[in-house]
N, C-alpha and C positions, 0 to 999 in steps of 0.2 A: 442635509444628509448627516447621519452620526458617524458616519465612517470607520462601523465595526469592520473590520475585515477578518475573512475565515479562509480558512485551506480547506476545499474539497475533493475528494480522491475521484477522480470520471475514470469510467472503461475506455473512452474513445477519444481522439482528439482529432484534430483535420474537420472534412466534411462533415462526419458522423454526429461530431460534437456539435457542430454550425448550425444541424439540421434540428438536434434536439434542443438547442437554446432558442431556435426560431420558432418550433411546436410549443416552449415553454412548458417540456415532459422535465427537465432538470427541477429538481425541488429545491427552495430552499434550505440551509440545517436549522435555521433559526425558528420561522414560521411556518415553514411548507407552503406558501408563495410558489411562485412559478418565477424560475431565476430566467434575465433578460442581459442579451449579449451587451456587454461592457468595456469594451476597451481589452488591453491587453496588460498584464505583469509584464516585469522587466525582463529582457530577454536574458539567457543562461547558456553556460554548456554545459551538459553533464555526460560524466564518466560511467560507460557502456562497458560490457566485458570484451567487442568489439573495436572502442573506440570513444571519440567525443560523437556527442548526438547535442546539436543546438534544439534549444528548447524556448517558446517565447509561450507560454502558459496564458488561454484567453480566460476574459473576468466575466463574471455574473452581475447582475446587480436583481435584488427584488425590491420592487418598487413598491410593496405592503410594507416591508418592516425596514426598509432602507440599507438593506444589509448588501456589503458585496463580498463575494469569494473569489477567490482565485480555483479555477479549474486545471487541476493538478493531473495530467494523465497518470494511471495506477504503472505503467513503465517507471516512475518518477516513486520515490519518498520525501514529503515536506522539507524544507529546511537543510536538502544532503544535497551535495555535491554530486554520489556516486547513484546510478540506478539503482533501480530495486533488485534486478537480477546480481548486483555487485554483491548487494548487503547478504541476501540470502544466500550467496553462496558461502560466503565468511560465516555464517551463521551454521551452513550444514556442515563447514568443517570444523569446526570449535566445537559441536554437537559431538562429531567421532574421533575429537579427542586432540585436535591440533590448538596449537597459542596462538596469543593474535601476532605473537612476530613472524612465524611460517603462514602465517594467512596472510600478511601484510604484504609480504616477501614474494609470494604466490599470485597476490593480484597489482601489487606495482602500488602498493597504497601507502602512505606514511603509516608507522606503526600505532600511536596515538590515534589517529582517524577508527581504525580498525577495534582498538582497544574498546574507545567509545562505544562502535556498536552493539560490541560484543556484551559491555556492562547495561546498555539502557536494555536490550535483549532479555537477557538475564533478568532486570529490572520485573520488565513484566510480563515473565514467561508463562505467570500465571495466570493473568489476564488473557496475554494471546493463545493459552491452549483453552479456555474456556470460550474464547472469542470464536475460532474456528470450531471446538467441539460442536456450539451453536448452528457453524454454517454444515457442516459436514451432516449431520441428521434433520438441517431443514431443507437440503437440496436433496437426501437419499435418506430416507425414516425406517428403510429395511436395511440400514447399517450393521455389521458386529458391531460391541463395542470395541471400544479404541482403547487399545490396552496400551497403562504408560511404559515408559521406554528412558531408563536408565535418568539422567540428569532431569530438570523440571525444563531445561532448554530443549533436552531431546524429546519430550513430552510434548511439548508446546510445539515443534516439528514436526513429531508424527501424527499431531491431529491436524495442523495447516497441510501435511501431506494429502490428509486422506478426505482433507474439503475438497480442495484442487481438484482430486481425483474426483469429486462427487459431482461437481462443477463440471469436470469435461462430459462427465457422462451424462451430465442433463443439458446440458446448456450445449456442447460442442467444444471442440480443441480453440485454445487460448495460449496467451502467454503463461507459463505454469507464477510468474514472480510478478504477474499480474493480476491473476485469480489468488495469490499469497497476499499481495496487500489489501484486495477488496477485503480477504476472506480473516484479515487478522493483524498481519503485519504491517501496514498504515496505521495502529495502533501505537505499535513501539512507537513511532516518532511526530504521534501527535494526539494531543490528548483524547480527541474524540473520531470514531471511522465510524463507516455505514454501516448498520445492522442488517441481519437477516426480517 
C-alpha cells in the first residue's frame, strides 16, 4: 500500500454513509475506483454552536489505486476543531462588518482560532465565489445573475448563499453549512473539494 491519504467531504455519515461504501457508489478522488469501508480515523470532538459533537470519521480505501481517505461528514471542516456551521457563521459576520475579536467573543472561540479563519476565508474568497457561482447555475440554470456584494468575502457569501438556496430547491431541505461546504466552503480548508 503507498499510503496516500486524502480528506473527502461525504453528505452522510452513520448508515447512509455504511450503505453507500457497501454499494461502492463513493468514488475515489484519485482514480474514480470505488472506495471500500476501511477502518476508521481517529476519534475527535468537535465544537458545534450547540455543543461538543463526538466524531470518529470512517475510512475508504480503493483497492485500484491503493489510495485511502478519510470520510469527513460535510457537518465537519478538514483539519478544524469547530464545525462548519461555527466557521460560517464567523464568516457571515466578518462579511457585515464585525472583527474576529466580537466574533471570537460571540462564539466562545480563542481569538487567533477565529482570526485564522477569517484570513484563509479571505484567502480564497475568490476561488470560493467562483466555486459556488459553479454550483449555483448547475443546480438552477434559470438563475439571475449574482450580483457582487460589497467586499470579495461578501461576494463569495452571497453566491455560496444562493447555491444553498439552489440546492434546497432541487434536491430538498438540508443542513444550509452543509450544502456551504459541498457547494465551496471545504474549499477554504482544503486544497481540493467536490465539483459540480
Amino acid at each position: 500500500m503507498r499510503w496516500e491519504h486524502r480528506v473527502l467531504m461525504v453528505m452522510d455519515d452513520g448508515d447512509a454513509l455504511e450503505a453507500q461504501l457497501a454499494a461502492g457508489s463513493i468514488r475515489c478522488p484519485s482514480c474514480s475506483g470505488s472506495l471500500r469501508p476501511w477502518g476508521w480515523a481517529r476519534a475527535r470532538r468537535v465544537r458545534t454552536l450547540a455543543g461538543e459533537r463526538r466524531l470518529r470519521p470512517r475510512r475508504g480505501h480503493c483497492p485500484s489505486c491503493e489510495v485511502s481517505a478519510v470520510l469527513l461528514p460535510a457537518w465537519c471542516l478538514p483539519r478544524r476543531r469547530d464545525a462548519a456551521e461555527v466557521v460560517l457563521n464567523a464568516l457571515r459576520a466578518k462579511a457585515g462588518g464585525d472583527g474576529h475579536r466580537r466574533i471570537a467573543e460571540r462564539l466562545g472561540r480563542p481569538p487567533g482560532t477565529v482570526r485564522g479563519w477569517l484570513r484563509r476565508a479571505t484567502e480564497f474568497a475568490e476561488e470560493l465565489q467562483a466555486r459556488a457561482t459553479r454550483w449555483a447555475y448547475a443546480l438552477d440554470p434559470e438563475l439571475s445573475p449574482i450580483a457582487p456584494s460589497g467586499s470579495a468575502l461578501a461576494g463569495a457569501l452571497e453566491a455560496l448563499g444562493t447555491a444553498v438556496s439552489a440546492g434546497v430547491r432541487r434536491l430538498g431541505p438540508r443542513e444550509p453549512a452543509e450544502r456551504a461546504v459541498r457547494y465551496g466552503l471545504g474549499l477554504v480548508f482544503q486544497a481540493s473539494s467536490p465539483g459540480p
